[in-house]
C-alpha positions in Angstrom: 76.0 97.9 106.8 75.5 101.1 105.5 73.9 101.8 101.8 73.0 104.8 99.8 69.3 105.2 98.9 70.2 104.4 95.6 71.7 101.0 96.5 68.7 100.7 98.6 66.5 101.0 95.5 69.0 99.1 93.5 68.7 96.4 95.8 64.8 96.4 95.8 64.9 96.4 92.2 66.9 93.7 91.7 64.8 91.5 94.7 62.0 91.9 92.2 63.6 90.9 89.4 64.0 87.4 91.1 60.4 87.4 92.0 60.5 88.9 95.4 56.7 90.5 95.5 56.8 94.1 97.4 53.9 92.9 99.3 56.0 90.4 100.8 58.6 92.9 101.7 55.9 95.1 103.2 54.4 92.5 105.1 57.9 91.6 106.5 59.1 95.0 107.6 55.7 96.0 109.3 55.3 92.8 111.3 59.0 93.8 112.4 58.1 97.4 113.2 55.1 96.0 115.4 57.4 93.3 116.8 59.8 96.7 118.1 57.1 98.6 119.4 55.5 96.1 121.5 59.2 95.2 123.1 59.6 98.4 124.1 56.3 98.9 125.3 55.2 96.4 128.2 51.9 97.2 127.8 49.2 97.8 125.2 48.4 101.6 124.2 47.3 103.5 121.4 49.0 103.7 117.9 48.6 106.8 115.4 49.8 105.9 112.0 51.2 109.2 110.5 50.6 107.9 106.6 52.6 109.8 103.8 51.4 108.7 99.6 54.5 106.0 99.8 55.1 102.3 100.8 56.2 103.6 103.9 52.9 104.4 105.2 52.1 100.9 104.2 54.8 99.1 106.5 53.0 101.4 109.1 49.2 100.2 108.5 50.8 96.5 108.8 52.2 96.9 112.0 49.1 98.7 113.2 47.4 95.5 112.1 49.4 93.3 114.1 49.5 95.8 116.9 45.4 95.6 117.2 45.4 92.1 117.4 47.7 92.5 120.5 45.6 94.9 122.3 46.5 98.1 120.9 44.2 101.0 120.0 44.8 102.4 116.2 44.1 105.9 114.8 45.3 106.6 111.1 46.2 110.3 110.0 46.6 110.3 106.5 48.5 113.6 105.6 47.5 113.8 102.1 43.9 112.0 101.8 43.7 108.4 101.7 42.8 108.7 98.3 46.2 109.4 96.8 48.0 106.4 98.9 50.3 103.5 97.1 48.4 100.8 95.7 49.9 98.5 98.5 49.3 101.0 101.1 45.3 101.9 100.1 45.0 98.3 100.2 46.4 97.9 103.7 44.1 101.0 104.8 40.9 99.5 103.6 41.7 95.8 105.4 42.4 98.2 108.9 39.4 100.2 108.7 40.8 102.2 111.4 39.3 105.7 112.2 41.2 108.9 111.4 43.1 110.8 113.8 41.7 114.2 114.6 43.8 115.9 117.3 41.3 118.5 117.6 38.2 115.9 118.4 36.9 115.6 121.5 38.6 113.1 123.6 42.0 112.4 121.9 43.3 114.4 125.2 42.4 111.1 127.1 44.2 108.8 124.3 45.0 104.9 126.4 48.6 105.1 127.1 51.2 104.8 125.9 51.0 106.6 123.2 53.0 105.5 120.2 53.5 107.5 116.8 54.8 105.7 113.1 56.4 108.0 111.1 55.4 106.9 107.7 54.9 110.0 105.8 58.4 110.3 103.9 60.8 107.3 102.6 64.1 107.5 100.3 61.9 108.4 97.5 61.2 112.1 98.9 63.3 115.3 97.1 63.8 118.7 99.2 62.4 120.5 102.1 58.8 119.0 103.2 55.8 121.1 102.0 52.5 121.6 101.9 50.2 118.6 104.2 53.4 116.6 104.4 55.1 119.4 106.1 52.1 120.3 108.4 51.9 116.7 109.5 55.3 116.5 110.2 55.0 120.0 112.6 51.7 118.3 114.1 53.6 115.2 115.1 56.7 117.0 116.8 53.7 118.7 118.5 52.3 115.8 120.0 55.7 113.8 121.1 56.7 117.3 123.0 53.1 118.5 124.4 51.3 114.9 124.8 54.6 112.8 125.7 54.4 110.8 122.6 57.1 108.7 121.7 57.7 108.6 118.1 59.0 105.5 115.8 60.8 106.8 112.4 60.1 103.9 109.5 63.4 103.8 107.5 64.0 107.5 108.5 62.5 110.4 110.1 60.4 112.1 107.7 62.6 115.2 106.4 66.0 113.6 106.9 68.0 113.6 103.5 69.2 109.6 103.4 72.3 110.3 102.2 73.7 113.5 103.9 72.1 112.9 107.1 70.7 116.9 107.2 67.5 117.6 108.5 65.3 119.9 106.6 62.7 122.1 107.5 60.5 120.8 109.3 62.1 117.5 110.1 60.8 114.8 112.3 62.5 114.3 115.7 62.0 110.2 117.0 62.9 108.4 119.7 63.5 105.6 117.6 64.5 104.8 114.1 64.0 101.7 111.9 65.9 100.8 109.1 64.3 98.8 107.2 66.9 96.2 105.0 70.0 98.5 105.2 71.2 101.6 107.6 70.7 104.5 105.0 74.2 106.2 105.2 72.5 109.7 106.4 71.2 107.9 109.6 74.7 107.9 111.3 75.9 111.1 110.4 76.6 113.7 113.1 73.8 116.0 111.7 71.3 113.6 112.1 71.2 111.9 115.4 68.7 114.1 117.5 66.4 113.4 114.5 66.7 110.2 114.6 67.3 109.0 118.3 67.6 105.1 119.1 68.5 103.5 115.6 67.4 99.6 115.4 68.1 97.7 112.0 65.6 95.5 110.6 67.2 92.4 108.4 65.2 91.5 105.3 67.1 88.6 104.0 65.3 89.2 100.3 67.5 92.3 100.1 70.9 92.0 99.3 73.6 94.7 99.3 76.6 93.8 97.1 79.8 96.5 98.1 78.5 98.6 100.6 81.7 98.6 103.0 81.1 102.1 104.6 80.7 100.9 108.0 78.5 98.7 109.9 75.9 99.2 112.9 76.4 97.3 116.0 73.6 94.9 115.9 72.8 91.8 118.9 72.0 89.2 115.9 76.2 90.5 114.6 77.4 90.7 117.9 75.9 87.5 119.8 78.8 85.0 117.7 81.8 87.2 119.3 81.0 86.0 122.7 79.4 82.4 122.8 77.5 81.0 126.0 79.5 79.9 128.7 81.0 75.9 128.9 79.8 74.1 131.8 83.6 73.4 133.1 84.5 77.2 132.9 86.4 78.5 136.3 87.2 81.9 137.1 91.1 81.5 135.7 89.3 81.0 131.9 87.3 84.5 132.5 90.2 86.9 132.8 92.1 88.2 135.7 91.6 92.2 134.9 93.8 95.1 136.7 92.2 98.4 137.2 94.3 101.3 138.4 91.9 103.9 139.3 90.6 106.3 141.6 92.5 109.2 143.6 91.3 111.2 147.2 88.3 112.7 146.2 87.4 110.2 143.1 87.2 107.0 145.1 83.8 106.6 142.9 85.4 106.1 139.4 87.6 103.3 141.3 84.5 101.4 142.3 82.1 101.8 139.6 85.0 100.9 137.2 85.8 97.5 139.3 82.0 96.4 139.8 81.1 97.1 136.0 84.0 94.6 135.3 82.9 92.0 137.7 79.7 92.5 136.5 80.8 91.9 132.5 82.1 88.5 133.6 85.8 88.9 134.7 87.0 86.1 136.3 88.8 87.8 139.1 89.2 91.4 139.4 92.4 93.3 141.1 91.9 97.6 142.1 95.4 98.7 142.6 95.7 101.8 144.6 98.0 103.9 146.3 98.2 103.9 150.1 96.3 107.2 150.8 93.5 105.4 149.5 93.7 101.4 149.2 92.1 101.6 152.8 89.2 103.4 152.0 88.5 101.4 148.1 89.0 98.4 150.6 85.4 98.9 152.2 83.8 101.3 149.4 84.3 98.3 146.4 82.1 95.3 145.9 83.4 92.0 147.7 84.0 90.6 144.8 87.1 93.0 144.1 90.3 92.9 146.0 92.0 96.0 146.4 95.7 95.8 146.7 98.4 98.2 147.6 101.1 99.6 145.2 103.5 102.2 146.0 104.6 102.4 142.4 102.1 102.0 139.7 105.0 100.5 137.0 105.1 97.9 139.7 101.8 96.6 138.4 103.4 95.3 135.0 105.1 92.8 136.9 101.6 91.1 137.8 99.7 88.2 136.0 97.3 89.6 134.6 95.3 89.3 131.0 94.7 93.2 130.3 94.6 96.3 132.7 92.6 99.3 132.3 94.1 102.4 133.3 92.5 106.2 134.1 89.2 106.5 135.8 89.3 109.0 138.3 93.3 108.3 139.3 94.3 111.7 138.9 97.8 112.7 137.9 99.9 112.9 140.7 101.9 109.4 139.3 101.6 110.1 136.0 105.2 109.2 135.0 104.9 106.0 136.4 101.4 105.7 134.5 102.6 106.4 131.4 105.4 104.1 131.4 103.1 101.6 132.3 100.5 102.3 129.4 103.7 102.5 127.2 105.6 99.1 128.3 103.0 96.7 129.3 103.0 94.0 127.1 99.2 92.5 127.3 96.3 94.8 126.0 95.7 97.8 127.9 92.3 99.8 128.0 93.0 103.5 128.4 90.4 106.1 129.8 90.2 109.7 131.9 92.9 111.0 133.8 95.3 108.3 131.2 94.3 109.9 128.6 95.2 113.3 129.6 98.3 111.9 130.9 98.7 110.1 127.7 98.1 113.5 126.0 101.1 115.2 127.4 103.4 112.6 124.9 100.9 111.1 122.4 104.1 110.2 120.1 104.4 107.4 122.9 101.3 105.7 121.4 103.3 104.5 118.5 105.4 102.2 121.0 103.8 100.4 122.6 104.2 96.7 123.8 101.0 95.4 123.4 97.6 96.3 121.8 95.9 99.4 123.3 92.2 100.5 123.5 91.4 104.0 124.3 88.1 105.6 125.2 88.0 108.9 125.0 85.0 111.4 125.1 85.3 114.7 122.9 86.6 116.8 125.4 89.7 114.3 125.8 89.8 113.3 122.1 90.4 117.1 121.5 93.4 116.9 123.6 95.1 114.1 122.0 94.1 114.6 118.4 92.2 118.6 117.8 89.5 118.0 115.8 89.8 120.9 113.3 86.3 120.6 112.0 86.3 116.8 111.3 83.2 115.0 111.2 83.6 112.7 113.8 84.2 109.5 111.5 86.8 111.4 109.7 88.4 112.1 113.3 88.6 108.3 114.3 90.0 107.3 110.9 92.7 110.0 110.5 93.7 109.6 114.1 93.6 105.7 113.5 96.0 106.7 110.5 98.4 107.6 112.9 98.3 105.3 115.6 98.2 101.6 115.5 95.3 101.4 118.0 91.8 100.5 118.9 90.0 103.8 119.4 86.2 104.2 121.1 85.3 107.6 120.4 81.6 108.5 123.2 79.2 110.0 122.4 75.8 109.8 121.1 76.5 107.4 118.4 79.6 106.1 119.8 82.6 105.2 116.7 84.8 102.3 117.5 87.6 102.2 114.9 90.8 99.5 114.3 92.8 99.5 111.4 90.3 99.5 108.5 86.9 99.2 110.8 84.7 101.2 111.7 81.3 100.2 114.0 78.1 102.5 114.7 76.9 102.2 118.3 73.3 102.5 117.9 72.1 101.7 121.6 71.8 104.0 124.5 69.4 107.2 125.7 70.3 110.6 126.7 70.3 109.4 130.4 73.9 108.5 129.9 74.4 112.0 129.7 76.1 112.1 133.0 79.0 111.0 135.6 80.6 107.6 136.1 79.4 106.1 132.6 83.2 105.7 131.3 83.9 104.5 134.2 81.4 101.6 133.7 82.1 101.6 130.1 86.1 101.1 130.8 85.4 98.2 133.7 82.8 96.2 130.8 85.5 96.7 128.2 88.6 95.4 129.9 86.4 92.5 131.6 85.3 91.6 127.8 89.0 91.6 126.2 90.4 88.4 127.6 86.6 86.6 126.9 86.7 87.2 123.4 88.4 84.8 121.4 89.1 86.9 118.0 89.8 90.6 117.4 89.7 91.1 120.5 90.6 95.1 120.5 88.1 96.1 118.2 85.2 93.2 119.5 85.4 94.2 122.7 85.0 98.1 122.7 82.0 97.6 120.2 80.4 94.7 122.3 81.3 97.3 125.9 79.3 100.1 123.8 76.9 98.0 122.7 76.2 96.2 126.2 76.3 99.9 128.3 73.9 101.3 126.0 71.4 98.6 126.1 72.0 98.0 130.3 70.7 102.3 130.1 67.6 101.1 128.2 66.9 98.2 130.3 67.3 100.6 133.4 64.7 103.1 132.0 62.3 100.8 130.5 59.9 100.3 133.6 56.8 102.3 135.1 59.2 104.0 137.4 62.1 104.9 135.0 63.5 108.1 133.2 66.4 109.1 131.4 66.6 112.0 133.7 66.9 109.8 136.8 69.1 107.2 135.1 72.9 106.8 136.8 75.9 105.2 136.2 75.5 102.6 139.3 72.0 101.7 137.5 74.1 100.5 133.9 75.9 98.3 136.5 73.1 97.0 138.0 71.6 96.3 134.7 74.3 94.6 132.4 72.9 91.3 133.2 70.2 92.3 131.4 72.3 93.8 129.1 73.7 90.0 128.1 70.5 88.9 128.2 69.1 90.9 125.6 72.9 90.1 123.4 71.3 86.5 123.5 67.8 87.3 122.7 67.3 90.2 121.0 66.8 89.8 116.9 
């Protein structure tokens, strides 16, 4: 859910009015922060604790006490002198007794790695541009994460961030990873703000309540884990879905298959390519065993099959693309649309409003643009006035992917920048369709927040070994990887 830093503060207030002690909430939220870093780190490192005068430096100095009795080492930079520090917080820095970061000392060059930076120098609390130590601190941290390869954990938000409009001031923390701690401050999803705050995690405190915040909500695995329960011992491939694709063209043979295996890979029962001669040959061999491949002179045809949803677009070009819009227009069951559909779809968008069945469409920017022109909307406003016009499911890519259906709007929050590259709507469109007949309720907007959710966390997993990087990170590797994907949908808090 999404709250104002007010309601945040309201809700704090109104925890201690029933006798909830701050120290209690501190403890809670640090111990959570620890619990993140050591799950993204597979080994013990060093931790520098960038302490502002507010509680936020305390939920830092907690989970650098927890992270030292794991293994870690723990430096402390207190940007305005331990001496003006919360109550909470001074306690917490007495108990640690940790020494003080000096990136000037001899030796800090040769810091164990990894090395792993909290951001706790500015909560909700703060007011304007950063000044003065605060501000220096903040320029010595973005230092350090772009000379010394640190990576950098944001506690409630990156320190500069306004909570509410999601702008960045001047200087402005950049993370790799933001916590929200209770409640997803509204300015954390807002298209100013995400290469500030990078990989956004929410941290439950069930002492915090938030009474009318309906502004959105954040895809979380603890939110998501319900919409697709743990398989029945007696399931057989006819209860998982029988999925259509119709994908790939000569020269885009690779959208076909990567499209096909991400679905088979997401749990689809049985999995059908259907292709045009000049091609079904060649998908035939290229594909996964576990798709068949048939032939189709006539794309409309495919309406005629049994199927429980198709998925339409990746890669198939547009040389049939009267027979593939009647087909995204008439075909009664729900239909995930992507790519080249799109931009066929595009060409007749007052189509949309009659269709047969439900339909899901995917679209990055570049295609959103040329079914709906943005005309300066923030990209929220762009899902929900499009949504206004068409009774659809709509996943709009990107960064912070938006899945919107009627009144609903969901926050992807997983992903890296390694997705930044070909083949990963493909997978995205295969994981979505494959998901649609497995999900029991709300099935249109579930399963394009649960694909998101599951693509983004399958890039993570790919990246998160000694030998992984964003920059080397490909579309066949999110395939490879959803199984840990729905791994981490079970296990994850």
């Amino acid at each position: 859910m999404l709250v104002t830093c007010k309601e945040m503060r309201n809700a704090e207030e109104a925890a201690f009015a029933r006798g909830i002690l701050a120290a209690d909430l501190m403890e809670a939220a640090g111990r959570g922060i620890a619990e993140i870093v050591r799950r993204t780190h597979g080994v013990a490192g060093t931790c520098v604790v960038f302490c502002g005068k507010g509680n936020n430096a305390g939920d830092g100095l907690v989970a650098a006490r927890h992270l030292r009795a794991w293994g870690w080492e723990i430096l402390v930079y207190p940007a305005c002198g331990a001496e003006v520090f919360s109550s909470l917080s001074a306690r917490h820095f007495q108990a640690l007794q940790a020494p003080l970061f000096d990136r000037a000392s001899p030796g800090t060059g040769s810091l164990l790695r990894p090395l792993v930076i909290l951001d706790g120098l500015l909560g909700i609390g703060a007011r304007g541009e950063p000044r003065g130590a605060v501000a220096e601190a903040i320029d010595e941290l973005n230092q350090m994460r772009q000379e010394a390869g640190a990576w950098v954990l944001a506690i409630d938000l990156p320190s500069g961030l306004d909570g509410d409009s999601g702008l960045p001031g001047t200087p402005c923390v950049v993370a790799d990873f933001t916590v929200a701690i209770a409640g997803v401050k509204k300015g954390l999803v807002e298209d100013a703000a995400v290469d500030a705050v990078g990989r956004l995690e929410v941290l439950a405190l069930s002492d915090l309540d938030f009474p009318g915040s309906e502004r959105g909500e954040v895809a979380t695995a603890a939110g998501l884990r319900s919409w697709l329960p743990s398989r029945r011992m007696s399931l057989h491939k006819g209860n998982c879905g029988r999925v259509g694709i119709i994908a790939g063209s000569p020269g885009y043979i690779g959208a076909a298959c990567l499209c096909s295996a991400a679905a088979v890979r997401a749990g689809a029962g049985l999995v059908t390519l259907y292709a045009q001669p000049d091609i079904a040959e060649l998908l035939s061999v290229t594909c996964i065993p576990e798709v068949m491949v048939r032939t189709v002179s006539r794309f409309r045809d495919v309406g005629e099959e049994n199927l429980d949803v198709l998925a339409v677009g990746p890669g198939s070009g547009r040389a049939a693309a009267g027979d593939l819009l009647a087909l995204m227009v008439d075909f009664p069951k729900p239909l995930v649309i992507d790519a080249d559909g799109l931009n066929i779809l595009s060409s007749d968008i007052a189509r949309l409003k009659h269709c047969r069945g439900p339909r899901v469409l995917t679209p990055h920017p570049g295609e959103m643009e040329r079914l709906f022109p943005s005309r300066a909307r923030t990209r929220r406003q762009w899902v929900e006035d499009f949504l206004q016009e068409y009774p659809v499911s709509l996943l709009l890519k990107g960064a912070r992917t938006l899945v919107g259906c009627e009144q609903r709007i969901s926050y992807n929050p997983t992903g890296n920048p390694g997705m930044a590259s070909g083949g990963m709507g493909d997978v995205l469109t295969g994981v979505c369709a494959a998901l649609i007949p497995q999900i029991a309720e709300e099935q249109n907007f579930r399963a394009p927040v649960l694909g998101a959710w599951l693509c983004g966390r399958a890039a993570e997993k790919a990246v998160s070994g000694r030998c992984g990087a964003p920059e080397s990170l490909t579309a066949s590797d999110v395939v490879a990887h959803l199984g840990a994907a729905f791994r981490a949908l079970r296990e994850d808090p």
